[in-house]
N, C-alpha and C positions, 0 to 999 in steps of 0.2 A: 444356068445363070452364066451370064458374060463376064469375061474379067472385069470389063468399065462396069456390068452392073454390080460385080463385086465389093470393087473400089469403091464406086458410090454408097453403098449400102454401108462400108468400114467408114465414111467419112461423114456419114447420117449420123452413125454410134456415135464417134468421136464427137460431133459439137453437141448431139443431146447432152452427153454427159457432160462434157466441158460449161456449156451455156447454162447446165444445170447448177452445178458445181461454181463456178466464175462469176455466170449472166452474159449475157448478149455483147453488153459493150462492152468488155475484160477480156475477152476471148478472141482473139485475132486467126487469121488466115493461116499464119506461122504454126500457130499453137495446136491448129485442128492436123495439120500437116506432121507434126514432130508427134501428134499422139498416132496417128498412122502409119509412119514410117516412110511418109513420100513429102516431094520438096511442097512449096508453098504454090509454088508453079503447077503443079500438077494437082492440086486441089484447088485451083481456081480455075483450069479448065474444065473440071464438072461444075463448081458451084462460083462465075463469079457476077455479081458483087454478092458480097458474104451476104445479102438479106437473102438471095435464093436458098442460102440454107434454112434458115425462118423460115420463108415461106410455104419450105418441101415437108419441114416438121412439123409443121403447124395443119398441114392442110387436112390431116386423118379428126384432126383433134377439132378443126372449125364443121368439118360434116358432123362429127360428132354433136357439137354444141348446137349446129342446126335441129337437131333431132330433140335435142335435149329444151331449147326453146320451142319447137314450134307444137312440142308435147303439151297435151292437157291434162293438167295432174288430179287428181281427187280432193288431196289435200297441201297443206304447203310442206306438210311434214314428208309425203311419198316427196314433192319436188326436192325437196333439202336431202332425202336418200341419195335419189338421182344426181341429182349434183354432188356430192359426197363420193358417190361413185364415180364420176366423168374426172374430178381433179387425183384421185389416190390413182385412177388407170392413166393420166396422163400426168402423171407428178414430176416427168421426166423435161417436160416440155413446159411446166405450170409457170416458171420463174416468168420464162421468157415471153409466154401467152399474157401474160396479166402485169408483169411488173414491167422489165426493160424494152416492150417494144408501146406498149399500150402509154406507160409514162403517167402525168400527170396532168390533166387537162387547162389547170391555171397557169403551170411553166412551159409548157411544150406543145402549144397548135403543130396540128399535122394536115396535109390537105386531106379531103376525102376520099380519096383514091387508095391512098396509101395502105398498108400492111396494118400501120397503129391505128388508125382511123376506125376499120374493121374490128379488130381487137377490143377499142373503148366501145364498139356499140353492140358487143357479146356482153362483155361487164356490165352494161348500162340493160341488156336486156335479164340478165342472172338477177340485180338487183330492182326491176321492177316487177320480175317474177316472186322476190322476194317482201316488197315492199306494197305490193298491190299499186292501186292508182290514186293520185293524190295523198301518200304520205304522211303524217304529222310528223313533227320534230324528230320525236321519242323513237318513233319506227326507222326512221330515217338512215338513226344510230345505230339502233341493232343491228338494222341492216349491212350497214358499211361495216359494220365492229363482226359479223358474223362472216362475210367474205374474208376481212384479214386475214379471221381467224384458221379460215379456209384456206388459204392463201398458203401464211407462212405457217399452216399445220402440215400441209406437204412439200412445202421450200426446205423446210429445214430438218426435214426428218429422212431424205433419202434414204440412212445406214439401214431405216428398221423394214420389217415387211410390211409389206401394203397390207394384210388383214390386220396385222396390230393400229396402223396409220389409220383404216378404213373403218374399224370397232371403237376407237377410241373419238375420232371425229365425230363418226354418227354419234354416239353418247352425250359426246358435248352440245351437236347441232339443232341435232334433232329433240331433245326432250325439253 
């Protein structure tokens, strides 16, 4: 490994954790720089503008979800494993996959091009996975209420291990 692929690899670490920890929009240039010990300067010549760091981190995680949608599952229970398992193995990156780049679709249009764009139509494909086709109210709910719970069961649990996170999710999700 090269020193630049070193450095880039210390400054991958550094905003995972940070954008885990903060989120996307809290997390400056500075801040990824001063946890690696190099100017701000020098970690915008690998990653600038800061969305190439999103994008570099994201990108293990979007092949992942490709797999993970485009899978045929038996039941909805195997898919809720699966998924269960894709958010506890990518917990690091989960904030920023789902919450501060994806946003909220009634505050924040994005074009289609874009990074969030992407993003909202994994979410949107996780929850028709979960929801089937055409919906009622009642499923609608669960559905969204069982993502959150997804969500911020691995936002906010970094301290613990992932099999405690991944045992306890599935219990809730799954039965």
């Amino acid at each position: 490994m090269t020193t630049a692929d070193d450095t880039r690899t210390r400054i991958l670490a550094a905003a995972r954790e940070l954008f885990a920890e903060r989120g996307y929009a809290a997390t400056s240039l500075a801040d990824i720089a001063a946890a690696v010990g190099l100017t701000k300067t020098a970690v915008a010549y690998h990653f600038h503008p800061k969305d190439r760091l999103a994008s570099e981190l994201l990108s293990p995680a979007a092949g992942d979800m490709l797999v993970l949608l485009g899978t045929r599952y038996a039941s909805r229970q195997e898919f809720m494993e699966a998924l269960v398992e894709f958010a506890v193995g990518y917990r690091s990156v989960i904030r920023l996959f789902m919450e501060d780049l994806a946003g909220d679709d009634a505050v924040s249009p994005v074009s289609p091009d874009s990074e969030a764009a992407a993003i909202r139509t994994f979410r949107d494909g996780i929850f028709a996975k979960l929801a089937g086709e055409d919906p009622d109210a009642e499923t609608r709910v669960r559905c969204w209420a069982l993502l959150g719970a997804l969500q911020w069961g691995v936002v906010k649990t970094m301290e613990l291990p992932e099999e405690q996170v991944r045992a306890v999710l599935l219990e809730l999700l799954v039965t």
